[in-house]
MDTraj code that builds the backbone (N, CA, C; nanometers):
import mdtraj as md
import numpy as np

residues = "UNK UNK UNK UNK UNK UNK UNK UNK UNK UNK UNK UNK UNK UNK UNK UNK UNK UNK UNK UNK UNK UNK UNK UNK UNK UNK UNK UNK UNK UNK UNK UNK UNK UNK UNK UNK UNK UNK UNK UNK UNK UNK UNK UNK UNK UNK UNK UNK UNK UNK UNK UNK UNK UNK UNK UNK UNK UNK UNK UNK UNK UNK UNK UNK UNK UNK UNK UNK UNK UNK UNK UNK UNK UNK UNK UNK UNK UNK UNK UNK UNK UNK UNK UNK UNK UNK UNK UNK UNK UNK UNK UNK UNK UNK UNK UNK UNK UNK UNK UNK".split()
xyz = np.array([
    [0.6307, 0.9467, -1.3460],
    [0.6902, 0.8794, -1.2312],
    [0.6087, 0.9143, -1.1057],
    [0.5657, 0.8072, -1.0295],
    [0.5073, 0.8281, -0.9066],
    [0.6010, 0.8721, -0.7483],
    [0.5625, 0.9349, -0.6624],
    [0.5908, 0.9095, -0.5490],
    [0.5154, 0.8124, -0.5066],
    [0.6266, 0.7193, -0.4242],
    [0.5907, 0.6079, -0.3206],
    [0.6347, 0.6410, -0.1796],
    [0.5229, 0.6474, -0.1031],
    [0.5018, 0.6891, 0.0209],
    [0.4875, 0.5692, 0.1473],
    [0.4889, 0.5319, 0.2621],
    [0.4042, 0.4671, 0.3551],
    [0.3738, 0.5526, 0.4799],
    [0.2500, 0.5168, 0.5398],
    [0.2489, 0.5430, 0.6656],
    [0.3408, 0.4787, 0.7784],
    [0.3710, 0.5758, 0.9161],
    [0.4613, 0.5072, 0.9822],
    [0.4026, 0.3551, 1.0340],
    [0.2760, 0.3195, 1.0667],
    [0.2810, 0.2234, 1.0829],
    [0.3549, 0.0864, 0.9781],
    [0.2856, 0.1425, 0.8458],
    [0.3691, 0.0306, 0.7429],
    [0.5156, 0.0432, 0.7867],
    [0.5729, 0.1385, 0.8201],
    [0.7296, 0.1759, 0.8156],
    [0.7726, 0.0557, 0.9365],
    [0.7153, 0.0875, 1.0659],
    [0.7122, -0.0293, 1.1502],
    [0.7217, -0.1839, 1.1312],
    [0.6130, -0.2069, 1.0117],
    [0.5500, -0.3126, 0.9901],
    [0.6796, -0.3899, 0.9075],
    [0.7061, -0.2985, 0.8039],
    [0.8472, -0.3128, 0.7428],
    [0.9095, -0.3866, 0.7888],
    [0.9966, -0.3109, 0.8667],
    [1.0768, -0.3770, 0.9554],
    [1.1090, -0.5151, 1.0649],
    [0.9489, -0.5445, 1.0652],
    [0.9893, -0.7045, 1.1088],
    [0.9580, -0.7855, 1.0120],
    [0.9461, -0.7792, 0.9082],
    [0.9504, -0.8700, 0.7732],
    [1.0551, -0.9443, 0.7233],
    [1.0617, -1.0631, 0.6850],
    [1.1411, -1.1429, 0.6627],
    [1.2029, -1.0567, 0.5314],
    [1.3313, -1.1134, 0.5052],
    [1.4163, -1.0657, 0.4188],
    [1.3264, -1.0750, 0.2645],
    [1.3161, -1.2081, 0.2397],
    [1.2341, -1.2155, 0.1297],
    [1.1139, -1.1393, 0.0740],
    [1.0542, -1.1300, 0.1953],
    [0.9021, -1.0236, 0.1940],
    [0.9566, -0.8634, 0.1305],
    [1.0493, -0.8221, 0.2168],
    [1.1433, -0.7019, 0.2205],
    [1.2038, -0.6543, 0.0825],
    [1.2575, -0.7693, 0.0019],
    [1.2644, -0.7540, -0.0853],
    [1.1663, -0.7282, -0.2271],
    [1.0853, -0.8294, -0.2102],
    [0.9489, -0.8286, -0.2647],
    [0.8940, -0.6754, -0.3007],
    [0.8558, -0.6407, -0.1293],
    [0.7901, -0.5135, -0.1159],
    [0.9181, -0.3930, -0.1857],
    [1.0370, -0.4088, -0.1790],
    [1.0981, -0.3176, -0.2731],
    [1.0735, -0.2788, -0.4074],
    [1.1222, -0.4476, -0.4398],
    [1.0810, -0.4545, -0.5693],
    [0.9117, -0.3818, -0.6304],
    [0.8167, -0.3933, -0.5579],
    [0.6982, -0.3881, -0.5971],
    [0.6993, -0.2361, -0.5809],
    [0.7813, -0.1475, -0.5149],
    [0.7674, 0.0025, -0.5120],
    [0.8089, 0.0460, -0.6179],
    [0.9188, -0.0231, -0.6549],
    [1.0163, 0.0646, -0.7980],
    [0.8671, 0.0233, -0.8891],
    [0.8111, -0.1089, -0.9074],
    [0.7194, -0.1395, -1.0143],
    [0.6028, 0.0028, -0.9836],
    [0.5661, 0.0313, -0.8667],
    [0.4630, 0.1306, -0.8610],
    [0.4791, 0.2477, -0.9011],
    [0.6549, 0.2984, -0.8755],
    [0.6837, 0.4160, -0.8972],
    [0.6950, 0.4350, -1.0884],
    [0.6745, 0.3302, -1.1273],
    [0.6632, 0.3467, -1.2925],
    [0.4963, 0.3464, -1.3167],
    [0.4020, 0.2552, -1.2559],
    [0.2710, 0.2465, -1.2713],
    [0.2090, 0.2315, -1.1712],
    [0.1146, 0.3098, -1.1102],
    [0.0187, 0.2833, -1.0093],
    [-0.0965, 0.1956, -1.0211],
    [-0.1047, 0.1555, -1.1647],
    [-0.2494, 0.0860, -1.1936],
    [-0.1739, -0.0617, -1.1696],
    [-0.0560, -0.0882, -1.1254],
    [-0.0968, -0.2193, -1.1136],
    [-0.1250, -0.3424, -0.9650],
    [-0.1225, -0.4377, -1.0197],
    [-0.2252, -0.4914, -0.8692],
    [-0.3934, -0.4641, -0.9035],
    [-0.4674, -0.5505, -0.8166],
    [-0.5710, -0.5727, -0.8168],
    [-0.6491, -0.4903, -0.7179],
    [-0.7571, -0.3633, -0.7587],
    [-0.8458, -0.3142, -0.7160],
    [-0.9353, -0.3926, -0.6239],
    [-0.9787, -0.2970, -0.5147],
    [-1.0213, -0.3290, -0.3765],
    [-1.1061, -0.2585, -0.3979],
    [-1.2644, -0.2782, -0.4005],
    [-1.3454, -0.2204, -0.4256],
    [-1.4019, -0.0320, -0.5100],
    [-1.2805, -0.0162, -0.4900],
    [-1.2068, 0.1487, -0.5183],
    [-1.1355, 0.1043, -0.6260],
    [-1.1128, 0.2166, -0.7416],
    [-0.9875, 0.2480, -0.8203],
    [-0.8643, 0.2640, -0.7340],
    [-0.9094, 0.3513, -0.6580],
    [-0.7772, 0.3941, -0.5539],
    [-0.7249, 0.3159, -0.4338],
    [-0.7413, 0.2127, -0.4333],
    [-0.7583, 0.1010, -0.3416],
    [-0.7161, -0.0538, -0.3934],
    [-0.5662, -0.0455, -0.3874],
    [-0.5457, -0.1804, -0.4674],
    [-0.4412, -0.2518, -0.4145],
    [-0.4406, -0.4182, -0.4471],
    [-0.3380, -0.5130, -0.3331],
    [-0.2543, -0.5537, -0.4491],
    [-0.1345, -0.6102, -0.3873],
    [-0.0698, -0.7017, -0.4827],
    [0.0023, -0.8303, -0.4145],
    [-0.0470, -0.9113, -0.4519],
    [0.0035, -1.0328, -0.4050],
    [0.1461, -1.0650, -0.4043],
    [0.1752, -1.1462, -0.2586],
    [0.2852, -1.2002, -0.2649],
    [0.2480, -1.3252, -0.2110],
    [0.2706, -1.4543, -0.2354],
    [0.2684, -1.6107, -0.1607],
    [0.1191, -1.5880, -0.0925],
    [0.1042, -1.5994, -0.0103],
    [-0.0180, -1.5766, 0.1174],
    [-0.0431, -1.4739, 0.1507],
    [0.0206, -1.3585, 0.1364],
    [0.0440, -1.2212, 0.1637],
    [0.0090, -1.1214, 0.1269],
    [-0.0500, -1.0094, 0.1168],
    [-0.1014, -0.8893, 0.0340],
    [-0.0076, -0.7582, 0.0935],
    [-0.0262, -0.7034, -0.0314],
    [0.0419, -0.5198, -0.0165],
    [-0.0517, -0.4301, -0.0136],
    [-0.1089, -0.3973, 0.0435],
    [-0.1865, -0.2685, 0.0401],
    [-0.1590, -0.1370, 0.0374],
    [-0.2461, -0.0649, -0.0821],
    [-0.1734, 0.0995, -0.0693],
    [-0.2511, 0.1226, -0.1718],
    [-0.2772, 0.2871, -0.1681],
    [-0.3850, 0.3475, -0.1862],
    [-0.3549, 0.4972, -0.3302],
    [-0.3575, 0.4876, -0.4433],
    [-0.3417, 0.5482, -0.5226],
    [-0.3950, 0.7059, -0.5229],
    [-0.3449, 0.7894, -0.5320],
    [-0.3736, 0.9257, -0.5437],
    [-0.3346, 0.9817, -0.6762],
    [-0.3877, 1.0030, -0.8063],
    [-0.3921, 1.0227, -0.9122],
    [-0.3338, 1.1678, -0.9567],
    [-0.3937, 1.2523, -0.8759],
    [-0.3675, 1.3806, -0.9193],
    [-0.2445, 1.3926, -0.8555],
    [-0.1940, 1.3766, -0.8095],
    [-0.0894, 1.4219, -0.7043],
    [0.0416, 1.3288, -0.7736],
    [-0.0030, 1.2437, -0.8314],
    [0.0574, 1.0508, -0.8663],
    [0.1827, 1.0025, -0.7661],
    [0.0476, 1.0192, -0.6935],
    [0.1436, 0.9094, -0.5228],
    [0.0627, 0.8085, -0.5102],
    [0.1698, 0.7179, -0.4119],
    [0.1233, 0.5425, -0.3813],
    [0.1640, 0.5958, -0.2204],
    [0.0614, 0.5258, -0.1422],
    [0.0773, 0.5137, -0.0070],
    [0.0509, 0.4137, 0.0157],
    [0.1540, 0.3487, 0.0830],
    [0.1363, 0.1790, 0.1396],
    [0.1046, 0.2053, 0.2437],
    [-0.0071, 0.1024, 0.3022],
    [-0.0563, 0.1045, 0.3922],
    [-0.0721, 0.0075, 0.4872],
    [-0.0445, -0.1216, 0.4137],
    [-0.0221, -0.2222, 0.5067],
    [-0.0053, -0.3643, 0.4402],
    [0.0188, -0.4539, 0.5031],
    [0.1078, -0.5939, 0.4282],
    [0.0410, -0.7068, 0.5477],
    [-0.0426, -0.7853, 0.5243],
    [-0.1311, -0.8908, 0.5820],
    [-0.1741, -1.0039, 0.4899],
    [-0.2114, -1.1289, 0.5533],
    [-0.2389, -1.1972, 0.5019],
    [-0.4063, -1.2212, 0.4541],
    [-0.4157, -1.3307, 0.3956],
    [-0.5902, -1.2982, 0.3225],
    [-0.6945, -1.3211, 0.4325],
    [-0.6347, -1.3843, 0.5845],
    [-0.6963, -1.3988, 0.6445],
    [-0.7899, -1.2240, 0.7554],
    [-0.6106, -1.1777, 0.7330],
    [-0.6608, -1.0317, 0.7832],
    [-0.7232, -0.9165, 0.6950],
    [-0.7355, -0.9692, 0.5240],
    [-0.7815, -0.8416, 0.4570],
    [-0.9111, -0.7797, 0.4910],
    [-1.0066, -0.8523, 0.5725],
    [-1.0871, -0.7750, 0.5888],
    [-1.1048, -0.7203, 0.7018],
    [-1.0220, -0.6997, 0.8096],
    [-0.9911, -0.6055, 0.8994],
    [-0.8904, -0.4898, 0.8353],
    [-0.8176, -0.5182, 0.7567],
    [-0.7561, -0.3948, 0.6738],
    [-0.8277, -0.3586, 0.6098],
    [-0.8935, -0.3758, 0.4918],
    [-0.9873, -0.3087, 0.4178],
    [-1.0738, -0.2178, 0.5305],
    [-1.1336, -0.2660, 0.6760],
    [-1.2146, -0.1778, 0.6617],
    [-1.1730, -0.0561, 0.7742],
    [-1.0363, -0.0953, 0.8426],
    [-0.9447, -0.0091, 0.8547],
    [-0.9076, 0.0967, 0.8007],
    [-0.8710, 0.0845, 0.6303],
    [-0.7935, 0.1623, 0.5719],
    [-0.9581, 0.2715, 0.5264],
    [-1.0407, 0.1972, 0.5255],
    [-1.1622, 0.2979, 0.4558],
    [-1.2057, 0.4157, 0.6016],
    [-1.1698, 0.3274, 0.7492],
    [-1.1931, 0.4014, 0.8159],
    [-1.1571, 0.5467, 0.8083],
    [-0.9818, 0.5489, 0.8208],
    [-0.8704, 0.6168, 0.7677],
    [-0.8365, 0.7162, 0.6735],
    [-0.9157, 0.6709, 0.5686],
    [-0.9054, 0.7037, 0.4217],
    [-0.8809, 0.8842, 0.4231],
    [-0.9201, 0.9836, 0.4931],
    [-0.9567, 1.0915, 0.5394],
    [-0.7872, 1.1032, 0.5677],
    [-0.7320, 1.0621, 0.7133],
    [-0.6417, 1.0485, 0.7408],
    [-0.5461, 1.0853, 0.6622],
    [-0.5480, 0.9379, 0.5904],
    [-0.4228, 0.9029, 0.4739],
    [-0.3589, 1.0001, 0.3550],
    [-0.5269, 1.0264, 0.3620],
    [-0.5359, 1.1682, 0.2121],
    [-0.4548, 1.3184, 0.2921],
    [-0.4959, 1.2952, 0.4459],
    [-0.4000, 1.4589, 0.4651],
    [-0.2359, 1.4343, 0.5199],
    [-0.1891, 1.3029, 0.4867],
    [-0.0797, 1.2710, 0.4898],
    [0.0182, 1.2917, 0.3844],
    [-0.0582, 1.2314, 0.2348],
    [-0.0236, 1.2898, 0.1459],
    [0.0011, 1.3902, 0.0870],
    [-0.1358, 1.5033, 0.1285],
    [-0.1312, 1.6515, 0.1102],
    [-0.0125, 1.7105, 0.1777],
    [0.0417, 1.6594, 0.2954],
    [0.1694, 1.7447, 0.4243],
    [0.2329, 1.7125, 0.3253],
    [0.2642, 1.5944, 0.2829],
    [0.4622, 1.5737, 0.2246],
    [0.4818, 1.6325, 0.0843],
])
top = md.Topology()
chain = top.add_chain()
for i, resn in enumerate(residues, 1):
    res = top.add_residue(resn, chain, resSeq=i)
    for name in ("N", "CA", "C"):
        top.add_atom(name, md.element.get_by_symbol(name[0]), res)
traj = md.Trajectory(xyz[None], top)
């Protein structure tokens, strides 16, 4: 069983999401907290989206530890300002995981 984590920004981001999205992204945590491999890899193993309608989930796999950190929820138009966001970050994210 995984921990499923987000950063506060996702936590933010959350929150103005339509009900449907909201649900979605629930649903897709319980699915993570059974398997992290699923969704489609982002250049990284540890780096993977999962589609919703127009929409992507982003969040970042930590193996040894077996945590999911969501990181952010955009459309395909913005993935590549997230992608190179989250690689900025990546440092970050990892000593977020290590605190909790």
């Amino acid at each position: 069983m995984n921990r499923v984590l987000e950063t506060e920004t996702f936590s933010r981001l959350f929150e103005t999401l339509e009900g449907k999205e909201r649900a979605w992204i629930k649903k897709a945590i319980q699915q993570l907290k059974e398997n992290a491999a699923v969704g489609k890899p982002l250049r990284f193993k540890w780096f993977r989206e999962k589609k919703f309608g127009g929409k992507r989930l982003y969040y970042l796999v930590y193996e040894k530890s077996n945590t999911v950190l969501l990181v952010a929820f955009g459309t395909k138009k913005e993935q590549q300002k997230i992608i190179g966001c989250v690689l900025e970050n990546k440092a970050r994210y990892k000593r977020i995981v290590e605190e909790i």
